[in-house]
MIZALUM-693179 format. One record per residue (C-alpha): residue number from 1; x, y, z. Coordinates in steps of 0.25 Angstrom, whole numbers. Example, Ala and Ser with C-alpha at 12.3 -4.5 7.8 and 13.67 -1.06 7.14 Angstrom:
2
   nr     c1     c2     c3
    1     49    -18     31
    2     55     -4     29
// end
This chain:
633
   nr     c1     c2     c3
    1     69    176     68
    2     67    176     84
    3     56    166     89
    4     50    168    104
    5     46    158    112
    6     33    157    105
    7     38    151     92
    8     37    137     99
    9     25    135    104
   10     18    144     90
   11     29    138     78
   12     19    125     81
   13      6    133     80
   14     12    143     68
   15     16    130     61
   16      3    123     63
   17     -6    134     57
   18      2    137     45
   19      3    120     39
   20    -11    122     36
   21    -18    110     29
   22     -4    101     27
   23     -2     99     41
   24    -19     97     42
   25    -17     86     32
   26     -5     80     40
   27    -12     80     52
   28    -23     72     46
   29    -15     62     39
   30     -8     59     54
   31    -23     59     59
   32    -26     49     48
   33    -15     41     47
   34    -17     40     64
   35    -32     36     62
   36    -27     25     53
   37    -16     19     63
   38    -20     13     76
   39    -14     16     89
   40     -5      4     95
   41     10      5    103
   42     22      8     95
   43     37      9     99
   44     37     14    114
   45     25     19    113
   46     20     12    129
   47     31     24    134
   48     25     36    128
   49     11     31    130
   50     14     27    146
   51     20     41    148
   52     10     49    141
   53     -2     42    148
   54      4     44    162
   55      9     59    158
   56     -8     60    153
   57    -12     56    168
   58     -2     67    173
   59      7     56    180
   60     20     54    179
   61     28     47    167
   62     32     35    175
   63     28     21    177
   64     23     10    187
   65     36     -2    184
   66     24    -13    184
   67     17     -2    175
   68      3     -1    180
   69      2     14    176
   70      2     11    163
   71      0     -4    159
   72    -15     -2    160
   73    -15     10    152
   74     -6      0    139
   75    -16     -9    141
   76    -29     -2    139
   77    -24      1    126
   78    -17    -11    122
   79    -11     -8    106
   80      3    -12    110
   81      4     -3    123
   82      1    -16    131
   83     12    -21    130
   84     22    -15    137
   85     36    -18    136
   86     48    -23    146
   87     55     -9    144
   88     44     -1    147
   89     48      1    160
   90     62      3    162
   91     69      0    175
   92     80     11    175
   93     67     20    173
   94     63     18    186
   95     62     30    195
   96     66     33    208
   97     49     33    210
   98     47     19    206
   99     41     23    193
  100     48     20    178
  101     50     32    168
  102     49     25    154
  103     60     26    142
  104     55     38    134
  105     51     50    139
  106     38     57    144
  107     38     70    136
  108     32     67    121
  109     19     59    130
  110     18     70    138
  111     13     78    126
  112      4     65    122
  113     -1     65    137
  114    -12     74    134
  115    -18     68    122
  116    -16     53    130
  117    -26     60    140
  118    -36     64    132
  119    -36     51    122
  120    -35     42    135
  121    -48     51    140
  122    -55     47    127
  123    -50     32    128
  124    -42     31    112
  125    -30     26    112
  126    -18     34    117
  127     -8     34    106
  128    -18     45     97
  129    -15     55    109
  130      0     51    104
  131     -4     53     90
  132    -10     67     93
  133      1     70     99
  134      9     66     87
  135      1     72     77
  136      1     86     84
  137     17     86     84
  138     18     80     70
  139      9     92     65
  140     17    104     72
  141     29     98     67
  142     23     97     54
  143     19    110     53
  144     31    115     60
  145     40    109     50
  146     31    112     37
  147     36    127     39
  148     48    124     37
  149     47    113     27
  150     33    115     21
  151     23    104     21
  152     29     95     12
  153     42     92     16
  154     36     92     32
  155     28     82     24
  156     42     73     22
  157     44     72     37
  158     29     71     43
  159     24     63     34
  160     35     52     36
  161     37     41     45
  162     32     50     55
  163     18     47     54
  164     19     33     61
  165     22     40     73
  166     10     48     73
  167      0     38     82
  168     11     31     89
  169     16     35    105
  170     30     36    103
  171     38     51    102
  172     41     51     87
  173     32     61     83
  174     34     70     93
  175     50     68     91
  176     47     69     76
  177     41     82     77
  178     50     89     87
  179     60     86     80
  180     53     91     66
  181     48    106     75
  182     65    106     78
  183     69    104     65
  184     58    113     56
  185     60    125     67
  186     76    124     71
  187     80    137     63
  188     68    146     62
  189     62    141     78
  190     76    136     86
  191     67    137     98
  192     57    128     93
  193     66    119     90
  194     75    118    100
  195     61    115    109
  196     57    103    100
  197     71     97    101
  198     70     97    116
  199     56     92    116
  200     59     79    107
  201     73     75    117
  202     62     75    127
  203     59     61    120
  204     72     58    114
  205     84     63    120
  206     93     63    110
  207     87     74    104
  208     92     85    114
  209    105     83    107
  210     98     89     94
  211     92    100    105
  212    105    104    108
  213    112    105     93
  214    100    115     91
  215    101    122    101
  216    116    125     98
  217    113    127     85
  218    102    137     89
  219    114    144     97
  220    123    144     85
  221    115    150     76
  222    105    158     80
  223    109    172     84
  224    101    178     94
  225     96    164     99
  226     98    168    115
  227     88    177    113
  228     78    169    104
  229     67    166    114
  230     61    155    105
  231     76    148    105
  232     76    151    119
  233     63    144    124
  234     65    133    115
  235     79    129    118
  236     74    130    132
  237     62    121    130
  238     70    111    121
  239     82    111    130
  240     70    108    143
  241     64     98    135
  242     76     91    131
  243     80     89    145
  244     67     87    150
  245     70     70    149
  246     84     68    154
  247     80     78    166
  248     66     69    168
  249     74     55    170
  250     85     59    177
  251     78     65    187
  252     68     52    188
  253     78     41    183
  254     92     46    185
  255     95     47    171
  256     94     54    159
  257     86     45    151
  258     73     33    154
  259     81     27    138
  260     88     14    141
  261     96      7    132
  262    102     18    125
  263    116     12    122
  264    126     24    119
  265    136     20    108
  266    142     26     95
  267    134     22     86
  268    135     13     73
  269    135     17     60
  270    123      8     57
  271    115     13     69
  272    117     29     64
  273    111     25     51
  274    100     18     57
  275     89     29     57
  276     93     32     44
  277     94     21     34
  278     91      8     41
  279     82      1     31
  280     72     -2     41
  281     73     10     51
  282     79     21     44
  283     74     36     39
  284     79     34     25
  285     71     22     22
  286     62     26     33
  287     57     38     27
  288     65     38     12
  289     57     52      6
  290     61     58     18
  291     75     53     17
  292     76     55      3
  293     70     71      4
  294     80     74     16
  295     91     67      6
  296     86     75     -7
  297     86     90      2
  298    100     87      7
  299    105     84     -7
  300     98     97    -13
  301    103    108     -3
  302    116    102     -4
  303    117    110    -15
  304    114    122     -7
  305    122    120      5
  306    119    133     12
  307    105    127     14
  308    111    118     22
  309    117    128     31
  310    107    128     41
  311    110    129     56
  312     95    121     60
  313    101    108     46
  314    112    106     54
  315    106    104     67
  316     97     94     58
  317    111     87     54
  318    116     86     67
  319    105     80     72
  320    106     68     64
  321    118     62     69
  322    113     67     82
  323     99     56     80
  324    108     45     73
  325    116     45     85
  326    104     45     95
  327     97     32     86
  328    108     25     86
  329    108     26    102
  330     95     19    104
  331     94      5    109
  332     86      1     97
  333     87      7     84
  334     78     -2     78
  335     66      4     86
  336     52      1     87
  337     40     12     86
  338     41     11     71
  339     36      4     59
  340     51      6     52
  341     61     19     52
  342     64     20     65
  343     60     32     75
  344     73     39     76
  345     72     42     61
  346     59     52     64
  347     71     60     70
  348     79     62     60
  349     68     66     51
  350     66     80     57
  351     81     84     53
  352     79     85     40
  353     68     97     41
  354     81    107     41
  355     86    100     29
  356     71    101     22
  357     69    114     24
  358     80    119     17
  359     75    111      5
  360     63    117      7
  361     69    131      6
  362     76    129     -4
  363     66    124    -15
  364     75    113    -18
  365     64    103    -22
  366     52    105    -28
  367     39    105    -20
  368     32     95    -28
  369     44     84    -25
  370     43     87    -12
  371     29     83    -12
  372     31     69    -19
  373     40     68     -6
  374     30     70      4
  375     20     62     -5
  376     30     51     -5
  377     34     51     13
  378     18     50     13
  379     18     39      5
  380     30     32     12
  381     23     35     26
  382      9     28     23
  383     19     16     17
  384     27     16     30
  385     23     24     41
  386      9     26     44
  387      5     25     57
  388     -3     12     56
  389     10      4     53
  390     14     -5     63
  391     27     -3     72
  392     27    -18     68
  393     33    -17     56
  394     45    -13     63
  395     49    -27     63
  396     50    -30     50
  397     60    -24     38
  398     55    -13     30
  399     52    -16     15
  400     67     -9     12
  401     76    -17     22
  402     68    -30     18
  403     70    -28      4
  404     85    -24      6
  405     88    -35     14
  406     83    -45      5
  407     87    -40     -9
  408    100    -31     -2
  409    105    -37      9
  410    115    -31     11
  411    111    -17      7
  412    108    -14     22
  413    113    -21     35
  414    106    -14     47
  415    108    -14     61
  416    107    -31     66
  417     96    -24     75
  418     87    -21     64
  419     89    -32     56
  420     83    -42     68
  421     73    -33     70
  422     67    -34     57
  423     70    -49     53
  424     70    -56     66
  425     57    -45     71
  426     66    -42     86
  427     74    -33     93
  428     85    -37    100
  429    100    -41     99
  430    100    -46     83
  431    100    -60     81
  432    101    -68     69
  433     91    -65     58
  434     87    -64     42
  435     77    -60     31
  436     69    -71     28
  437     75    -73     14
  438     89    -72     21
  439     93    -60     13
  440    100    -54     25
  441    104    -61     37
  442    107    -56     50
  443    119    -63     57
  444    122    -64     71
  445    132    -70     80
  446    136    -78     67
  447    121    -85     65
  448    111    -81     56
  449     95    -84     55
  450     89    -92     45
  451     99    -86     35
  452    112    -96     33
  453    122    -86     26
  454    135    -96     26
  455    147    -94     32
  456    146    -80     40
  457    159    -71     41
  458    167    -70     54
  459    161    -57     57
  460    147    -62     57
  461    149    -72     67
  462    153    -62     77
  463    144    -50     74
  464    131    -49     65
  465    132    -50     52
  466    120    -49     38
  467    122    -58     30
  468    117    -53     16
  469    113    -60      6
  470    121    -58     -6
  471    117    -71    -17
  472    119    -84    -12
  473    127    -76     -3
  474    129    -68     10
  475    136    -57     14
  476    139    -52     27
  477    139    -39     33
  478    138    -34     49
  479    125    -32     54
  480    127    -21     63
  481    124    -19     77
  482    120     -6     85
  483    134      2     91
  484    136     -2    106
  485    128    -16    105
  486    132    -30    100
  487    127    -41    101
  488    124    -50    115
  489    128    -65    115
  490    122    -74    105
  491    109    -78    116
  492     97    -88    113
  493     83    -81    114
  494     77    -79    127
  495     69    -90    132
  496     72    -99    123
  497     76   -115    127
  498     87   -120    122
  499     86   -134    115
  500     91   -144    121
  501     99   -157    113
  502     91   -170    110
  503     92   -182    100
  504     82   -183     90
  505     77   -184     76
  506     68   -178     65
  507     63   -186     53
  508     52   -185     45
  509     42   -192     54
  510     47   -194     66
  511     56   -186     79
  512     66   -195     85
  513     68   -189    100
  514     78   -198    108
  515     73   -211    106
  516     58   -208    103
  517     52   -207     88
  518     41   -198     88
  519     33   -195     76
  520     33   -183     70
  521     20   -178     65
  522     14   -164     59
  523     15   -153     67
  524      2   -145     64
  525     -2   -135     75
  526      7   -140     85
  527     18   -129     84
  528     28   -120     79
  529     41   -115     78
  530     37    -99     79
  531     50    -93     77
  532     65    -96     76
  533     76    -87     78
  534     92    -89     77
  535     96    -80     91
  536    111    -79     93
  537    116    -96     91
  538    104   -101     93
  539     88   -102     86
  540     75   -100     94
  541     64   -107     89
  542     50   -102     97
  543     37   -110     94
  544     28   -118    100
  545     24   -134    100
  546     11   -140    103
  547     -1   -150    104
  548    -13   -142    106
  549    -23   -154    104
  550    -16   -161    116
  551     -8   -148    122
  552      5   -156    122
  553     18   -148    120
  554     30   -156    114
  555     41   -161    123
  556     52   -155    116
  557     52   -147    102
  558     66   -152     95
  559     73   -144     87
  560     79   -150     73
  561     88   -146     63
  562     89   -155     51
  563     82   -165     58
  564     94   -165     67
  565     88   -161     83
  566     95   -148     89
  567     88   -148    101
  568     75   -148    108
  569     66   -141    120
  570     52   -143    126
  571     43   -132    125
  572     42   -123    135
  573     37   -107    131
  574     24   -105    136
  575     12   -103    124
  576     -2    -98    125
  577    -14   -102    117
  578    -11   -117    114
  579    -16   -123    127
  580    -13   -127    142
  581     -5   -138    136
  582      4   -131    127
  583      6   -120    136
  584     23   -122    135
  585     21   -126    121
  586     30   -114    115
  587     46   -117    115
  588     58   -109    111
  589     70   -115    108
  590     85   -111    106
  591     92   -120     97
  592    107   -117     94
  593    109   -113     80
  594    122   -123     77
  595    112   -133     78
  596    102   -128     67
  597    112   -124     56
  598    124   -126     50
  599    133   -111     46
  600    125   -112     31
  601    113   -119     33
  602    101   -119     43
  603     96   -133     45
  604     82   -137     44
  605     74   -134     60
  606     63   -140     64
  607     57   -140     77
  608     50   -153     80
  609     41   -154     92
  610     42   -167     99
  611     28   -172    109
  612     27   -183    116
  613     23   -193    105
  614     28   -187     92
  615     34   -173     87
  616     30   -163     76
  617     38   -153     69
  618     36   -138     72
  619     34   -128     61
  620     40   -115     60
  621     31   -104     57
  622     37    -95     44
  623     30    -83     39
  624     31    -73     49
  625     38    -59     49
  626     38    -55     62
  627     44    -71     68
  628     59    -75     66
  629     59    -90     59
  630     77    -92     57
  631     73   -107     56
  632     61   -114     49
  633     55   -106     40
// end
């Protein structure tokens, strides 16, 4: 069948009329579930809410460097936009004009510019002209796809983790959904397609590989396509669109991308599984009906392997490595703009519509399983993915990777970046770090964190290692690293004072310091050991110590281990809130970790403020999820 230049713009339209009442009733659950969330910052959404509102007054997609064109615009409607971050502002960005171009491209807030003008114009909050925007694309796609899968399989993918996107400025949904349109309309609309393809490389450029395997597999297999003006026109768009962001920075920077620190490498094995089965980021434990549906259609026509046959399935299977390349390619894997499976894991869900179809034509599974399926992705969403939920969960394991690192160990070892990022609560090079029941312990540069695990391997001590938990055991395994990176010399934390040697004692009542006997009395208010963290060979300890009745700061806090003193430092970081007095009250302190513990036991720390006339110990605040304590508690 030969498709004009028409089909693209009216396949949407066509789509829309005939969904009828489901895609009403989806529509209105994304309305609902919008209603229910409030708007706030998520991921890099400061980029794609700066570009839309210069695009919305008709300037140019560039900023000031001391950002006076869009600070006050943040500011007036705070909710995490506020604050704007170091890398908001790239140096190599800068134009031969002065002005900074920022890190992700302008096209997808282009399309939100017009709804930001008129939501600005009525003074509500501009992330519901991102979710209008997102709720418009999420409906064509819908309906796009539901004539090809019918309205309960669509119901599998669009009903899933996609839904947290829906009120958030970032390009998921609209990546999502092009992405969706290319896949449901690859055999029967190549031109439609071929346009969407090049429409989401606008945003991530990777994509334009996938652009160019369709299009040679449009030249393979269609006869006759050279004179198909629908193939014609949307290989064109597709193919402008696609280049329209490398052509745009190298004509302002000089290069063909504003995306920095991108290291190029052959990737690991741990990094290409990643998006797919990381406990904490990955699709299968992400999305499990999803995955388990995909799993179940591509056992079934097995069976009937001319059904897989299929020119527009294949282009679906070579995108996959295709994707799993490109993630492992990203300077952080472990991402945020999510409350758990990471982003790039939307992408791959589209590929699977090829695969879907075909169960749907053949009547392979009953409709009413197919129901319970979408019944139970609904159900798994409002668990794990409505849009209310905070990004701030990020942070913290899901309830599968706690409870396999506790009961199983070693059932799982992540990426060493993931494992920090969810028990230490940082990014950054990993350091050493463990559950708090010291199941599973992350070891680096031959140390570990709260956890002592005996005598450690060779291997451990010169690249990270897990220690498992296995009885009154630990076994050790690697704790892999991203391909191309290792890890940077064994440092202190920034900021932090080393402790410096002194003489002195702790007993019960009393702190011998030099040759003075000072007693040693209740602490109360007067301070605390906020949180400690083994970092490389050393511990920090952050706190703060205080008078406030007679806003005096101690001289020194020491630092003891067993009662035995390791060092000591005067405070020195600046606190607010406690007075004129105790405005240098906070301290932190690195202490070398020799001096703390022995290779199978941590000693007993304690942190003892010493004032002018006597000295009280400091406690250390336990309880928290989101603060590090590696000593104390």
């Amino acid at each position: 069948m030969t498709w004009d230049a028409r089909s693209i713009a009216g396949g949407g339209r066509r789509a829309l009329r005939r969904a009828g009442p489901a895609l009403v009733a989806y529509g209105a659950i994304l309305l609902l579930l919008v209603a229910l969330s409030s708007p706030r910052r998520t991921g890099d959404g400061y980029d794609y809410l700066a570009l839309a509102h210069k695009l919305s007054d008709l300037s140019a997609p560039t900023f000031a460097e001391d950002l006076h064109d869009i600070q006050p615009y943040f500011e007036r409607w705070g909710t995490g936009y506020e604050r704007t971050p170091q890398f908001f502002i790239i140096p190599d960005n800068r134009g031969d004009d002065g002005r900074y171009d920022l890190q992700h491209f302008w096209f997808y807030p282009a399309l939100v510019a017009p709804a930001l003008a008129v939501t600005d114009a009525v003074g509500i909050h501009p992330n519901y002209a991102f979710a209008a925007v997102n709720l418009l694309l999420l409906l064509v796609a819908a309906a796009i796809v539901a004539r090809r899968l019918g309205p309960t399989l669509t119901a599998l993918l669009f009903l899933g983790p996609i839904v947290w996107w829906v009120d958030k400025a970032q390009t998921e949904a609209f990546t999502f959904s092009m992405l969706a349109i290319a896949m449901a309309s690859l055999r029967d609309r190549p031109g439609v397609a071929l346009a969407c393809l090049g429409a989401a490389a606008t945003q991530n450029p990777p994509l334009a590989i996938l652009l160019a395997v369709a299009m040679l597999a449009v030249a393979l297999t269609q006869r006759g396509w050279w004179r198909d003006r629908g193939v014609l026109v949307g290989g064109a768009l597709g193919g402008a669109l696609a280049l329209l962001h490398p052509v745009y920075y190298q004509l302002r920077l000089g290069e063909l991308s504003s995306l920095h620190g991108v290291v190029q490498h052959v990737p690991t094995v741990p990094e290409l599984r990643f998006a797919l089965f990381d406990l904490n980021f990955g699709l299968v434990p992400g999305a499990p009906v999803f995955a388990l549906a995909v799993a179940i259609a591509l056992v079934l026509l097995l069976r009937r392997p001319r059904q897989l046959a299929s020119w527009d399935l294949a282009v679906a299977l070579a995108a996959v490595p295709i994707f799993l390349y490109a993630f492992s390619q990203s300077p952080s894997l472990a991402a945020g703009g999510t409350p758990s499976m990471t982003r790039y894991a939307l992408w791959l869900m589209p590929l699977a519509i090829p695969l879907l179809a075909r169960l749907r034509e053949t009547n392979s599974v009953p409709e009413r399983w197919l129901v319970v399926a979408a019944a139970a992705t609904a159900v798994w969403t409002v668990a794990m993915f409505l849009p209310s939920r905070s990004e701030g969960d990020l942070l913290r394991p899901t309830r599968l990777a706690s409870w396999v690192w506790r009961h199983h160990p070693g059932a799982e070892n992540p990426l060493a970046e993931v494992f920090y990022l969810k028990v230490a609560h940082a990014y950054g090079s990993p350091q050493p770090s463990a559950l708090p029941d010291c199941a599973k312990v992350l070891v680096v540069y031959g140390e570990w964190a709260r956890c002592p695990v005996g005598p450690l391997p060779a291997r451990c001590r010169a690249d990270p290692c897990y220690a498992n938990r296995n009885g009154d055991d630990y076994e050790f395994a690697s704790a892999p690293l991203r391909g191309g990176k290792s890890l940077p010399p064994p440092g202190t934390s920034p900021g932090a004072v080393p402790v410096v040697t002194v003489t002195a004692r702790l007993s019960a009542d009393s702190v011998r310091l030099g040759l003075t006997d000072l007693p040693l009395v209740p602490g109360g208010a007067r301070g605390a050991v906020e949180a400690s963290q083994v970092v490389g060979h050393s511990a920090t300890f952050n706190g703060w110590a205080g008078d406030r009745e007679s806003q005096q700061a101690p001289r020194q806090v020491v630092v003891f281990a067993d009662g035995r003193a390791v060092g000591a430092a005067p405070p020195t970081v600046e606190r607010q809130g406690l007075g004129a007095g105790l405005a240098r009250s906070g301290f932190s302190l690195s202490v070398p970790l020799k001096g703390l513990q022995s290779e199978t036991r941590r000693f007993r720390v304690q942190l003892v403020a010493v004032g002018a006339d006597e000295a009280w110990i400091l406690p250390f605040l336990c309880g928290s999820q989101d603060v590090t304590q590696d000593f104390g508690c």
